[in-house]
N, C-alpha and C positions, 0 to 999 in steps of 0.2 A: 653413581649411587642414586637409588629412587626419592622422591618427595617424601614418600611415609620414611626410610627408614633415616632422610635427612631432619625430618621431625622426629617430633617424640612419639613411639607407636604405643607408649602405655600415657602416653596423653589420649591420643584418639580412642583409646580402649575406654580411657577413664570417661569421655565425652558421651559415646556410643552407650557406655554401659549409663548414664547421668541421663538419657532422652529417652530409654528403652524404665528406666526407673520413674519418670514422671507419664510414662505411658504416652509420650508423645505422637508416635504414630495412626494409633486408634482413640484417642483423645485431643484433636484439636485445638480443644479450648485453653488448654496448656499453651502450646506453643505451635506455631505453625510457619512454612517457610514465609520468610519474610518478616516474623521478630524477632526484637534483641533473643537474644539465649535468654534461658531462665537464671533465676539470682541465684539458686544454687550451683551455677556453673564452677568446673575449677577455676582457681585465679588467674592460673597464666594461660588460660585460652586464649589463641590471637583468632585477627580477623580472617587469618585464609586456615584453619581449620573450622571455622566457621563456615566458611564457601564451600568448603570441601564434605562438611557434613550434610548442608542443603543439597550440595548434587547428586550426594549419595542419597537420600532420602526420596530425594525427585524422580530420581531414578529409579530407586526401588521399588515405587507405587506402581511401577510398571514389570515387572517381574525379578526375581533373583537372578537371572541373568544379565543387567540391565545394572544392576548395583554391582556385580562382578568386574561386569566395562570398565566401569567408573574406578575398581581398584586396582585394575590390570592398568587401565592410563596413568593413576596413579607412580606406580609402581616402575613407567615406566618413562618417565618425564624426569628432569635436572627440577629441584629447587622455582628458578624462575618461569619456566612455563610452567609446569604443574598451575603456579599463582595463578598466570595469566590464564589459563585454561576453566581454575575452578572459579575467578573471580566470574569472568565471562557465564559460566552456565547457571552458577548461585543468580546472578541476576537477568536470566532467562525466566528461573525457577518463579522469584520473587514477582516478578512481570504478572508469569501467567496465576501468577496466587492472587497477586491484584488485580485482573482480569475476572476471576472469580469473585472476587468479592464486590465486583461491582455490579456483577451482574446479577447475584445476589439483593443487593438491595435498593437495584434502578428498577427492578423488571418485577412488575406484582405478577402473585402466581396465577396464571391460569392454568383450570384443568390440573393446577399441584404437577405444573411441570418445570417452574424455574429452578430450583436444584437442583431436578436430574437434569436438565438442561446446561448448569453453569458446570457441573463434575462432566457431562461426556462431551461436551464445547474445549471444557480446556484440556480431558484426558486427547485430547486429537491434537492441540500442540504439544503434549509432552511426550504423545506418541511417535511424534517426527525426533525432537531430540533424541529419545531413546536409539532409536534405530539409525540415527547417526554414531551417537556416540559406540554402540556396541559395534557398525561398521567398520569405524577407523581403531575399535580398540585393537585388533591383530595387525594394522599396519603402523600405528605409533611407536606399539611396542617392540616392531621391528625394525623400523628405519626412525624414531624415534621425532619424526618431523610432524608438528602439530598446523605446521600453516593449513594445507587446506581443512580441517576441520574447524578451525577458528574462522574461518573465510563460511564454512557452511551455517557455524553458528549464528553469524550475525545475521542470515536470512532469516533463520528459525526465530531472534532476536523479533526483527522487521516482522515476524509473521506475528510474532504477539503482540508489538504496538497496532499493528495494521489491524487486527479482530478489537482489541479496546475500543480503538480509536472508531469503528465504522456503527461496532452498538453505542457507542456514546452519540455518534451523529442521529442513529436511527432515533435514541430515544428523545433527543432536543428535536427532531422533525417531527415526531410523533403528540407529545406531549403527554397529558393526562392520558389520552389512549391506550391502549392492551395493543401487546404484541403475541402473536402467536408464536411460541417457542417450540414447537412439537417439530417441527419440521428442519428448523434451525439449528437442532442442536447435532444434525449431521454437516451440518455445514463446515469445511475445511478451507483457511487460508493460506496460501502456497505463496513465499514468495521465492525465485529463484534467477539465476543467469543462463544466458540461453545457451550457453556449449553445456549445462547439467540436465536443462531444460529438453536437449536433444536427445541426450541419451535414453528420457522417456517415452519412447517413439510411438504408444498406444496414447497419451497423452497429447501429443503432439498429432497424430490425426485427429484426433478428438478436436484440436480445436480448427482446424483445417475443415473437417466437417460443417463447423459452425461458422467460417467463413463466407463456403459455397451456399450456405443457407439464405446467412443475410445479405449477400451479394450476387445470388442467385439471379435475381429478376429481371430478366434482360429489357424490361420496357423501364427500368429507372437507371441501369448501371449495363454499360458495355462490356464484351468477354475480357476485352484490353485491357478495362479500368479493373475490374474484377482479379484477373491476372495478376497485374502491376501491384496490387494490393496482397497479392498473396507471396510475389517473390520478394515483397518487402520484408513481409514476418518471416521468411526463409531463412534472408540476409542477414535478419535479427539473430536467428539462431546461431548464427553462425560468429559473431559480433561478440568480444570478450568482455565491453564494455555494456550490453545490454544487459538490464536487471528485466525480468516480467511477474505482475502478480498474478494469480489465481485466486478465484475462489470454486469449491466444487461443492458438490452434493452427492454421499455416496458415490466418491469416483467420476461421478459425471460433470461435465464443465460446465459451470454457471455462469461466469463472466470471466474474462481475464482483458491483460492490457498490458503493453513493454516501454519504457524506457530507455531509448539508446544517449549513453554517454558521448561526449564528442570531448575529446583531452586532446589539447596542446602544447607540447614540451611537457608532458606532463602532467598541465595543469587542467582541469575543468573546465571548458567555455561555453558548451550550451549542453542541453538535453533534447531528444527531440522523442514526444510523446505520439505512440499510435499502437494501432494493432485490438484497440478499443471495439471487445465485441460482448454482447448480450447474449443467454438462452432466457428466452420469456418463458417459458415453462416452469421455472424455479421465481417464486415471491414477483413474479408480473416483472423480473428484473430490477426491481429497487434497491433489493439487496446488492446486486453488482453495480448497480451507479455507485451507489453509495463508498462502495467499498471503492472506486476506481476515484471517488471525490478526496478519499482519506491517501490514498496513496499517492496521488496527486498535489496532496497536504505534506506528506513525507519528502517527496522530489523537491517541493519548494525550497524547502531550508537547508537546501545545498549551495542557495544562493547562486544559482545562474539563470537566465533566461529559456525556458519552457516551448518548444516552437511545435506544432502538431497543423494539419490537414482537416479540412469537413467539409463538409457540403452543406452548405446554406441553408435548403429546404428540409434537413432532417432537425426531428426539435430535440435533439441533442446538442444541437450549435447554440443555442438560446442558453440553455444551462452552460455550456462551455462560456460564450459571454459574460454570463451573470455571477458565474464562479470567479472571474478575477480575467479569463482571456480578451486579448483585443485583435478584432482581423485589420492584415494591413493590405489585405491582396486579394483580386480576386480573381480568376483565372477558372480553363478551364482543364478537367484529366481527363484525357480518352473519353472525349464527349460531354462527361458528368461536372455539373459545375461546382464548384470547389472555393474554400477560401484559405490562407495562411492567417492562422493565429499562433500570438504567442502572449505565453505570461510571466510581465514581465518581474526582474527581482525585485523584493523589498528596495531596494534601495535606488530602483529608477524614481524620476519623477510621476510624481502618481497625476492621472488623468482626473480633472476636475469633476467630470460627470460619472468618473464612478463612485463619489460620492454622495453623489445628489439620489434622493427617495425615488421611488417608480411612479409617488404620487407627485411630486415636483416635475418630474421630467413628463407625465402627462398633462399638466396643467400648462408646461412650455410648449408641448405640442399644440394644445389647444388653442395657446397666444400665437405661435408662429405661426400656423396654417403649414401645407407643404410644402417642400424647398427652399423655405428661407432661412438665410443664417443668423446666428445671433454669436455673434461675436467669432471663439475660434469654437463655436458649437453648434453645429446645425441637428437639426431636429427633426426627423422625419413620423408621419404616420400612416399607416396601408391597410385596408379593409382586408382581414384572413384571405382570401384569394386572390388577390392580387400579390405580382411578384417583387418585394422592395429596390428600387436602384440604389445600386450599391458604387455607381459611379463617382462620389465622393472619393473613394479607393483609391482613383489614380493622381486625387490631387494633393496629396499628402495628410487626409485625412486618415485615423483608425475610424472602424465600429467599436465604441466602448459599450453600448448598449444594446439590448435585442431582445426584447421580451413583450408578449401577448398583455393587451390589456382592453378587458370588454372585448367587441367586436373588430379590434385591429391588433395590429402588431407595430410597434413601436422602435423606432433604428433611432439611435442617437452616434451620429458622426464627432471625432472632435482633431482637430491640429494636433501631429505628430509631433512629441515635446525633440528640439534641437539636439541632434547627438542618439540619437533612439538605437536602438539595436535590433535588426530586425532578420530573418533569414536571408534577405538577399544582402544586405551588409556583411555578415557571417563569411556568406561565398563569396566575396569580391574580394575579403580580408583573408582566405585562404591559400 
């Protein structure tokens, strides 16, 4: 028996006909997803006709086809998943309503383009729900099994924390300053696994493209290292525990980045972060740092250890440091010099000097001179052209710091806390 006719369907009638009477659809100010129901509601409305009314509503801003899905799933789910299905997209819906609304009132208008901006920003997340949901509506209804569309949703989920979360970073990096919205509001966040990830094989050159691009040059990165970086992302794809995000622009790839899981027995033990690439073409690439800083944000609060690859000389490893990673290695790939960082969880012991200000740790430079240690913290400083020794590395010191300041650039070394976790620890414990 279906969810509707396990409910009352002269409830849902009475509800449907009760939002369609306060004009809720073309009148917002009423009610919109994401608040209580109106006081006139019937009495015995529960919370998952509630859920159930959001997704249908969610859905239907995007065609009558779309709100049909939503009663064919209906229709064709037990009682409990129905629940679990509409809790789940009611609070997709409510996300990207809240999405809206923030962007609404963080982002002054220029040009009177922040509301068409926050409506075609967030119709491009509700566009992916949609088009999931109406997908799987002829296979649930036949084989009646909702896991994988709950498994898709929660990407769709991750896609609308992951867009909040990166305009909220832009506008705290920004400040009083104007954003230009015009360009942005084609902006689409993708996040996905990489055996779904495969299957969009025009997507997947796409970013293959943008590999050979930045890894193109053969006077800074060899064909081997280049190679080796690309049968990585392959391997990714292929990997059931890799998540990757995306961001695009009209279809074209702006930045993306992967995630591989690493479970044992089951359980979670590390992540290991790469695959981290730019199109400068789109907002000088800011927007895709940004967005790869937020997801990054996301990974953490899985509480594992974070472990990824770079190369020293690109000043993306400076912000890798300064965001929270520390190198414990430095080595070299097919020529190109390289270091191992990882970030480590909440609940390591936290490294003393990533506390300390940039203006603290240059004034120690300034006491220390080069090469001298101060206590289990050594302090380096290097005029921009010249190359930092990074030989501390092999004595069980991390790089906790790495950032330009004035005319030099700044290494702060520190003693690796006892018990540390580190990628080679990892592999010796495999």
């Amino acid at each position: 028996m279906s969810y509707i006719n396990k409910q009352s369907t002269n409830e849902i009638n009475r509800l449907i006909a009760t939002l369609k009477k306060i004009d809720v659809v073309t009148n917002p100010d009423h009610w919109t997803i994401g608040d209580p129901l109106p006081d006139n509601q019937p009495d015995n409305i529960n919370i998952h006709i509630k859920n159930f009314i959001t997704a249908f509503l969610s859905c239907s801003e995007g065609g009558d086809k779309y709100g049909d899905s939503i009663i064919a799933i209906a229709n064709a789910l037990d009682r409990d998943d129905a629940r679990k299905f509409f809790a789940k997209y009611a609070e997709i819906a409510t996300k990207i309503e809240s999405a809206k609304q923030y962007l609404r009132e963080n982002f002054r208008p220029e040009s009177g383009t922040t509301a068409e901006f926050a409506e075609q920003a967030t119709r491009n997340l509700l566009r992916r729900g949609n088009e999931l949901i109406d997908q799987y509506a002829a296979t649930v209804a036949t084989h009646g099994d909702m896991t994988p569309l709950l498994k898709k949703l929660d990407d769709i989920q991750a896609e609308a924390m992951l867009f909040t979360s990166t305009f909220r970073a832009l506008r705290q990096e920004l400040g009083p300053r104007p954003l230009d919205l015009r360009e942005l509001k084609f902006a689409d966040f993708i996040v996905s696994s990489g055996e779904m990830l495969k299957e969009q094989t025009s997507t997947v050159e796409a970013m293959k493209q943008i590999y050979q691009k930045n890894y193109g040059d053969r006077s800074q990165y060899s064909k081997e290292f280049s190679d080796a970086l690309l049968r990585s992302f392959e391997n990714a794809l292929n990997n059931p525990g890799t998540r990757f995000y995306l961001l695009k622009h009209q279809n074209d790839i702006a930045a993306f980045c992967r995630f591989d899981h690493e479970y044992r027995n089951g359980v979670l033990k590390a992540t290991y972060f790469g695959s981290f690439n730019t199109n400068p073409t789109y907002w000088r690439g800011r927007v895709g740092e940004t967005m790869v800083e937020q997801a990054l944000n996301e990974e953490k609060e899985l509480g594992v250890p974070i472990f990824a690859d770079c190369n020293p000389r690109s000043p993306i490893t400076k912000k890798y440091i300064e965001f929270g990673f520390v190198a414990t290695r430095a080595y070299e790939h097919n020529g190109t010099p390289s270091l191992s960082i990882e970030l480590p969880p909440k609940t390591a012991t936290p490294f003393t000097s990533k506390q300390l200000s940039n203006k603290d740790i240059a004034t120690m430079a300034d006491k220390a001179g080069v090469g001298r240690e101060q206590s289990d913290i050594l302090v380096r400083s290097y005029p921009h052209d010249t190359e930092p020794d990074l030989s501390p590395l092999r004595n069980e010191y991390a790089l906790t710091r790495f950032f330009d300041e004035g005319n030099r650039t700044i290494c702060v070394f520190e003693k690796m806390p006892r018990g540390a976790i580190t990628s080679e620890s990892l592999e010796q414990a495999a």
